[in-house]
MIDOSE-1310 file (N, C-alpha, C; in nm, 2 decimals, decimal comma, always signed):
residues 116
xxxx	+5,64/-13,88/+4,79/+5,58/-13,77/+4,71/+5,49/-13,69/+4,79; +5,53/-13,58/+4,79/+5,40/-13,49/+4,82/+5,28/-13,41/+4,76; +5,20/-13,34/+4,80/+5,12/-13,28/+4,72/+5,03/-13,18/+4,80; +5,02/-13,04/+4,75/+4,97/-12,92/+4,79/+4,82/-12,92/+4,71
xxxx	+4,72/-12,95/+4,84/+4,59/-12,91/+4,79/+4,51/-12,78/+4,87; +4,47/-12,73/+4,75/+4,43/-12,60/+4,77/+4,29/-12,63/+4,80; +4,21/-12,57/+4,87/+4,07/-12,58/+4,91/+3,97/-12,42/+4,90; +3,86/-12,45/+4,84/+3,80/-12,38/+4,84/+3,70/-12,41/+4,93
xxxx	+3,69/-12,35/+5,07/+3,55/-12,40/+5,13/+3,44/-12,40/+5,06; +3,42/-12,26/+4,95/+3,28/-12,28/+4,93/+3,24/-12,18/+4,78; +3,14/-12,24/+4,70/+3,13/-12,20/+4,57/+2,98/-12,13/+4,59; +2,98/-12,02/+4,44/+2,82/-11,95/+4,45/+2,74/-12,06/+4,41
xxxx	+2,65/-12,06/+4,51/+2,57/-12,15/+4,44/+2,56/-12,28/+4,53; +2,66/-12,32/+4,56/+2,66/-12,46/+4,56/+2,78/-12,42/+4,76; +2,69/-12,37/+4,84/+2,77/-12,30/+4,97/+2,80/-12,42/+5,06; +2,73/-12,53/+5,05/+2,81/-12,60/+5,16/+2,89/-12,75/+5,10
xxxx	+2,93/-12,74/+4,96/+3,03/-12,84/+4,94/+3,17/-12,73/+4,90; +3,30/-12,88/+4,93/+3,42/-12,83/+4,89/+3,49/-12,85/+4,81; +3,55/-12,76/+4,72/+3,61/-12,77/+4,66/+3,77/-12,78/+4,63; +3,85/-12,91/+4,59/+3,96/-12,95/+4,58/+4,06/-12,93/+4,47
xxxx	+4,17/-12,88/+4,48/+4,25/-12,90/+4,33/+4,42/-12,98/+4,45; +4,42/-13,07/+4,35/+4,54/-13,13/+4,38/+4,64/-13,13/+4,32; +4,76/-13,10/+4,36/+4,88/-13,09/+4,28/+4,98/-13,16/+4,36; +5,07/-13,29/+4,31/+5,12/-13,39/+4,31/+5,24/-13,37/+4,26
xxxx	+5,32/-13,44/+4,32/+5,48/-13,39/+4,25/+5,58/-13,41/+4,37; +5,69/-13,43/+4,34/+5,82/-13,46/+4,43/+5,85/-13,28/+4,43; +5,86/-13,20/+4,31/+5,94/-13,03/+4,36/+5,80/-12,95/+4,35; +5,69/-12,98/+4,42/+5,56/-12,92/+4,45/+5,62/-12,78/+4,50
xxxx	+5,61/-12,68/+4,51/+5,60/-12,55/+4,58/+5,48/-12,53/+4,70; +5,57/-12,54/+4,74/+5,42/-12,52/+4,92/+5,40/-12,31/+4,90; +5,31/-12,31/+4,87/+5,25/-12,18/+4,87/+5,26/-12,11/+5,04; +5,30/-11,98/+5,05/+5,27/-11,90/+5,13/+5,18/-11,83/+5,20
xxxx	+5,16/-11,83/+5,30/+5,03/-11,74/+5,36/+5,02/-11,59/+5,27; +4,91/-11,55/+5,22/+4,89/-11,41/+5,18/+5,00/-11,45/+5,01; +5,01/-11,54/+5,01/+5,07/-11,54/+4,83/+4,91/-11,52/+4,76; +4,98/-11,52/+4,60/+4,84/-11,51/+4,52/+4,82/-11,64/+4,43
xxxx	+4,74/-11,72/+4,41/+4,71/-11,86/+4,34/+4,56/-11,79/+4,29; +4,57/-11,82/+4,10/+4,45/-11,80/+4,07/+4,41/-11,64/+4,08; +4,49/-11,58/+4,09/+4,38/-11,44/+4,18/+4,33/-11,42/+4,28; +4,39/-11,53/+4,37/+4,31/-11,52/+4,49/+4,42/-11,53/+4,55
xxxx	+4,35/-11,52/+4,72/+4,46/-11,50/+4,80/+4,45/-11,62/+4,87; +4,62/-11,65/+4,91/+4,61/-11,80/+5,00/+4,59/-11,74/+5,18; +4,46/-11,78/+5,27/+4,45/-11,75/+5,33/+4,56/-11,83/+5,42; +4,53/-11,96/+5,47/+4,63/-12,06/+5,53/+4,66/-12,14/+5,51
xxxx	+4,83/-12,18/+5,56/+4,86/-12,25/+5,45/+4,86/-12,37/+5,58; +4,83/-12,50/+5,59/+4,84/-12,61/+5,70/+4,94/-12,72/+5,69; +4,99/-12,82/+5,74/+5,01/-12,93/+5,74/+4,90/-13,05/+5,73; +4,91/-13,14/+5,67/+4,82/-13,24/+5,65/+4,82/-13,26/+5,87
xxxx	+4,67/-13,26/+5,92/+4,67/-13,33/+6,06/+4,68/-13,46/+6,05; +4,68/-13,51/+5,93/+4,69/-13,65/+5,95/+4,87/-13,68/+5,93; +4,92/-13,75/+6,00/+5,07/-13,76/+6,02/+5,10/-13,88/+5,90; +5,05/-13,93/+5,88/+5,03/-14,07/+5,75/+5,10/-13,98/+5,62
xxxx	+5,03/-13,87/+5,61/+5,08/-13,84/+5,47/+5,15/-13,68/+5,49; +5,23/-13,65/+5,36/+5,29/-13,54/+5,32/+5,24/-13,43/+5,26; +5,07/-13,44/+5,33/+4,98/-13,36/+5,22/+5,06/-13,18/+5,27; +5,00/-13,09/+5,23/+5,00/-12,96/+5,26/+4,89/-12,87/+5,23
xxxx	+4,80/-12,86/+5,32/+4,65/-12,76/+5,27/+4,67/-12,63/+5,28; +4,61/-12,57/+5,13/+4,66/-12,44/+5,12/+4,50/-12,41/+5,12; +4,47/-12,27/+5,20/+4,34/-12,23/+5,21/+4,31/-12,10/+5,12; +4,22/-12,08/+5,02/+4,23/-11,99/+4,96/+4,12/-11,88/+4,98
xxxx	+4,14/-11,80/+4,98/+4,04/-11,70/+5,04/+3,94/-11,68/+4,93; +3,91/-11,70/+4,88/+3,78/-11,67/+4,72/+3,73/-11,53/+4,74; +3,67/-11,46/+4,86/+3,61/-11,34/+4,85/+3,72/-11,28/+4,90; +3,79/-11,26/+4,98/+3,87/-11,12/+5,01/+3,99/-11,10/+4,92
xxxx	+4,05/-11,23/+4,82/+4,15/-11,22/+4,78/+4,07/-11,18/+4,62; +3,97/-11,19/+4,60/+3,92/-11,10/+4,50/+3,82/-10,94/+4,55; +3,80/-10,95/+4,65/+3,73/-10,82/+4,66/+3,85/-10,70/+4,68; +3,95/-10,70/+4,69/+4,03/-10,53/+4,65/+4,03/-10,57/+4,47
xxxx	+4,08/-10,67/+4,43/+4,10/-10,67/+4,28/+3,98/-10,62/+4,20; +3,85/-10,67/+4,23/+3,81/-10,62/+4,21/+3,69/-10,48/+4,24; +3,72/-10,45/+4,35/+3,73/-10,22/+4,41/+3,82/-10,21/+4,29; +3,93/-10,26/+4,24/+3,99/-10,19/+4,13/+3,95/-10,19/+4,00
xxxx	+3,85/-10,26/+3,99/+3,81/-10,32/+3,85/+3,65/-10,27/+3,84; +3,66/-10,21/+3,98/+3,45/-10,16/+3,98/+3,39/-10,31/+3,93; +3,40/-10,43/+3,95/+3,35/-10,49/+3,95/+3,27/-10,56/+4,04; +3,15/-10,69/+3,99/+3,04/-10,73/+4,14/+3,14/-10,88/+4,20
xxxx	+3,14/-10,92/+4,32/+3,18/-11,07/+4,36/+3,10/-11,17/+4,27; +3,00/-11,12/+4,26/+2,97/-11,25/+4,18/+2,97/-11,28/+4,00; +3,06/-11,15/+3,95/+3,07/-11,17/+3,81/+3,19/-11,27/+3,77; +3,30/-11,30/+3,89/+3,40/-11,37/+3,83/+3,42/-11,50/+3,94
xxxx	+3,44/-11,47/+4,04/+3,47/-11,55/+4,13/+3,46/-11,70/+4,10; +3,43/-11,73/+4,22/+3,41/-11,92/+4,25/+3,29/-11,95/+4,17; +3,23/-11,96/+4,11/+3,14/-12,06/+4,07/+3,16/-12,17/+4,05; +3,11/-12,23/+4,03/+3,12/-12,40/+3,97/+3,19/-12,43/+3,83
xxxx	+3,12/-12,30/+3,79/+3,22/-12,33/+3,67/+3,36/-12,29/+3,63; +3,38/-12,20/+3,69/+3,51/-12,10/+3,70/+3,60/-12,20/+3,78; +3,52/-12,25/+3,88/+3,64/-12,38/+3,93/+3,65/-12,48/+3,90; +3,57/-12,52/+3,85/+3,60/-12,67/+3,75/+3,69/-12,65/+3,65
xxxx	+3,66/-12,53/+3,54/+3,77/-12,53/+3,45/+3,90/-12,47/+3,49; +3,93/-12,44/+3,60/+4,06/-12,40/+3,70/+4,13/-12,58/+3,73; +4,02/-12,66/+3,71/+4,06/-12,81/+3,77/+4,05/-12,80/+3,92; +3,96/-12,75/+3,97/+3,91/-12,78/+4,11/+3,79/-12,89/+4,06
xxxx	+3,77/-13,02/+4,17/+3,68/-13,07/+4,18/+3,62/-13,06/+4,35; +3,45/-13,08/+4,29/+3,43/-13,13/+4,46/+3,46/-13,22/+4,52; +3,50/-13,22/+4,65/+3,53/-13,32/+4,73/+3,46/-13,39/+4,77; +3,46/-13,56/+4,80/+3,36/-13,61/+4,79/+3,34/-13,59/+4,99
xxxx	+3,27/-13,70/+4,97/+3,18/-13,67/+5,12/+3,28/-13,69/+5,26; +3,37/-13,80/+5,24/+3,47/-13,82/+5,32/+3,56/-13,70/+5,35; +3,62/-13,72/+5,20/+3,73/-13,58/+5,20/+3,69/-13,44/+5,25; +3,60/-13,45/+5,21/+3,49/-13,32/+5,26/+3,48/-13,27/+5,41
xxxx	+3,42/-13,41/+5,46/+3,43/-13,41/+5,62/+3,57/-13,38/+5,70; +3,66/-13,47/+5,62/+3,79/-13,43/+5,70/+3,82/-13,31/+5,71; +3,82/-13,23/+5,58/+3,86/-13,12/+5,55/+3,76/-13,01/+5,64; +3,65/-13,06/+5,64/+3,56/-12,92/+5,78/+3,59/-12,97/+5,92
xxxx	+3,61/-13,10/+5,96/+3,66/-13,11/+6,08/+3,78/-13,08/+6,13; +3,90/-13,11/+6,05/+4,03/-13,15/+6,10/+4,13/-13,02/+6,02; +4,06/-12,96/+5,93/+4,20/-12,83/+5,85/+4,06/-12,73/+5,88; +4,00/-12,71/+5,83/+3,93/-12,55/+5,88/+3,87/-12,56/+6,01
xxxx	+3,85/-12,67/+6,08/+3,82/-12,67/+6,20/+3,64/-12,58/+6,28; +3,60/-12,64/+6,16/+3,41/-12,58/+6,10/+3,35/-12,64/+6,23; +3,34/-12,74/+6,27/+3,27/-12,81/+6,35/+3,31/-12,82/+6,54; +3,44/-12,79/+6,51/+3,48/-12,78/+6,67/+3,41/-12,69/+6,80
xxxx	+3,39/-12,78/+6,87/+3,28/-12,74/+6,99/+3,38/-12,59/+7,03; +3,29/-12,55/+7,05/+3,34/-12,42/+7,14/+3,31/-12,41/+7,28; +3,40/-12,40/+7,33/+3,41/-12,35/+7,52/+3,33/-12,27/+7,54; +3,23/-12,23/+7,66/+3,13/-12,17/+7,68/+3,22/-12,10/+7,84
Protein backbone atom coordinates (compact mmCIF):
# COMPACT_ATOMS: atom_id res chain seq x y z
CA UNK A 1 0.00 0.00 0.00
CA UNK A 2 0.94 3.35 -0.67
CA UNK A 3 0.27 6.76 0.47
CA UNK A 4 0.59 10.51 -0.81
CA UNK A 5 1.47 12.96 1.87
CA UNK A 6 1.06 16.39 1.24
CA UNK A 7 3.23 18.85 3.39
CA UNK A 8 2.80 22.09 4.36
CA UNK A 9 6.12 23.52 5.45
CA UNK A 10 4.67 26.12 7.35
CA UNK A 11 1.36 27.74 9.04
CA UNK A 12 0.53 31.58 10.15
CA UNK A 13 1.37 31.67 13.28
CA UNK A 14 2.89 28.69 14.12
CA UNK A 15 6.18 29.24 11.08
CA UNK A 16 8.55 26.64 12.11
CA UNK A 17 6.32 23.36 12.56
CA UNK A 18 4.99 21.01 9.74
CA UNK A 19 2.23 20.26 8.65
CA UNK A 20 0.94 16.64 7.41
CA UNK A 21 -2.12 15.19 5.73
CA UNK A 22 -1.90 11.54 4.80
CA UNK A 23 -3.77 9.70 2.38
CA UNK A 24 -3.42 5.95 2.28
CA UNK A 25 -4.84 3.62 -0.16
CA UNK A 26 -3.76 0.92 -2.81
CA UNK A 27 -5.51 3.48 -6.10
CA UNK A 28 -3.98 6.72 -4.26
CA UNK A 29 -3.59 9.38 -7.14
CA UNK A 30 0.06 10.68 -6.99
CA UNK A 31 -0.68 14.43 -7.60
CA UNK A 32 1.26 16.40 -10.27
CA UNK A 33 3.68 19.20 -10.12
CA UNK A 34 1.70 22.68 -10.58
CA UNK A 35 -1.87 20.58 -10.04
CA UNK A 36 -4.30 22.20 -7.61
CA UNK A 37 -5.06 20.35 -4.00
CA UNK A 38 -7.13 22.44 -1.66
CA UNK A 39 -6.59 25.69 -3.68
CA UNK A 40 -3.35 25.49 -3.64
CA UNK A 41 -0.76 24.75 -5.72
CA UNK A 42 1.35 21.45 -5.60
CA UNK A 43 4.79 22.78 -5.69
CA UNK A 44 6.86 19.32 -5.77
CA UNK A 45 5.89 16.39 -6.08
CA UNK A 46 9.01 13.69 -4.51
CA UNK A 47 9.56 10.11 -3.90
CA UNK A 48 9.79 8.98 -0.37
CA UNK A 49 14.20 9.19 0.10
CA UNK A 50 13.69 6.60 2.19
CA UNK A 51 13.67 3.33 -0.15
CA UNK A 52 11.82 1.18 2.87
CA UNK A 53 8.55 2.68 1.94
CA UNK A 54 6.15 3.66 -1.00
CA UNK A 55 5.51 7.05 0.43
CA UNK A 56 5.10 9.97 -2.27
CA UNK A 57 5.60 13.74 -0.93
CA UNK A 58 3.55 16.14 -2.41
CA UNK A 59 4.76 19.83 -1.68
CA UNK A 60 2.16 22.39 -1.53
CA UNK A 61 2.88 25.83 -2.16
CA UNK A 62 0.28 27.73 0.56
CA UNK A 63 1.31 31.28 -0.56
CA UNK A 64 1.86 31.42 -4.30
CA UNK A 65 -0.82 28.83 -5.06
CA UNK A 66 -3.14 31.24 -3.23
CA UNK A 67 -1.72 34.56 -4.05
CA UNK A 68 -3.06 34.90 -7.92
CA UNK A 69 -6.50 33.42 -6.60
CA UNK A 70 -6.56 35.65 -4.51
CA UNK A 71 -5.24 39.26 -6.89
CA UNK A 72 -8.51 37.80 -8.22
CA UNK A 73 -10.54 37.89 -5.27
CA UNK A 74 -8.84 41.44 -3.92
CA UNK A 75 -8.28 39.51 -1.14
CA UNK A 76 -5.30 39.60 2.07
CA UNK A 77 -2.86 36.10 2.46
CA UNK A 78 -3.78 36.02 5.62
CA UNK A 79 -7.66 36.02 5.46
CA UNK A 80 -7.88 32.36 4.19
CA UNK A 81 -4.81 30.57 3.86
CA UNK A 82 -2.80 28.07 6.22
CA UNK A 83 -3.72 28.77 9.58
CA UNK A 84 -3.91 26.25 12.06
CA UNK A 85 -7.16 26.10 11.84
CA UNK A 86 -7.93 26.05 8.19
CA UNK A 87 -5.56 23.12 8.21
CA UNK A 88 -6.61 21.12 10.87
CA UNK A 89 -10.15 21.06 9.60
CA UNK A 90 -8.66 20.30 5.97
CA UNK A 91 -7.25 17.12 8.18
CA UNK A 92 -3.75 18.25 8.13
CA UNK A 93 -1.95 17.51 11.39
CA UNK A 94 1.40 18.60 12.77
CA UNK A 95 4.04 16.54 12.36
CA UNK A 96 5.65 15.36 15.25
CA UNK A 97 9.30 16.03 15.90
CA UNK A 98 10.75 12.98 14.10
CA UNK A 99 8.59 13.21 11.05
CA UNK A 100 9.25 16.78 11.10
CA UNK A 101 13.02 16.43 11.08
CA UNK A 102 12.94 13.96 8.25
CA UNK A 103 10.79 15.95 6.30
CA UNK A 104 13.30 19.41 6.62
CA UNK A 105 16.34 17.32 6.17
CA UNK A 106 15.72 14.70 3.59
CA UNK A 107 12.29 16.06 1.17
CA UNK A 108 12.75 19.91 1.32
CA UNK A 109 16.18 19.70 1.91
CA UNK A 110 16.11 23.03 4.71
CA UNK A 111 19.24 22.13 6.42
CA UNK A 112 21.72 21.04 3.72
CA UNK A 113 25.17 22.54 3.98
CA UNK A 114 25.90 24.61 1.15
CA UNK A 115 29.20 24.75 -0.85
CA UNK A 116 31.03 27.92 -0.44
Amino acid sequence: MSSVIYVVPWAICDTESIYVKKVKGDDVQVPEKGSEFNSWCIRNVIASPDRRTKDTYAIVDVFNGYKEKMNEKGMSVFSLTNSQDVLENLGFQKADDTEASFIKNKVLKLNKDKKK
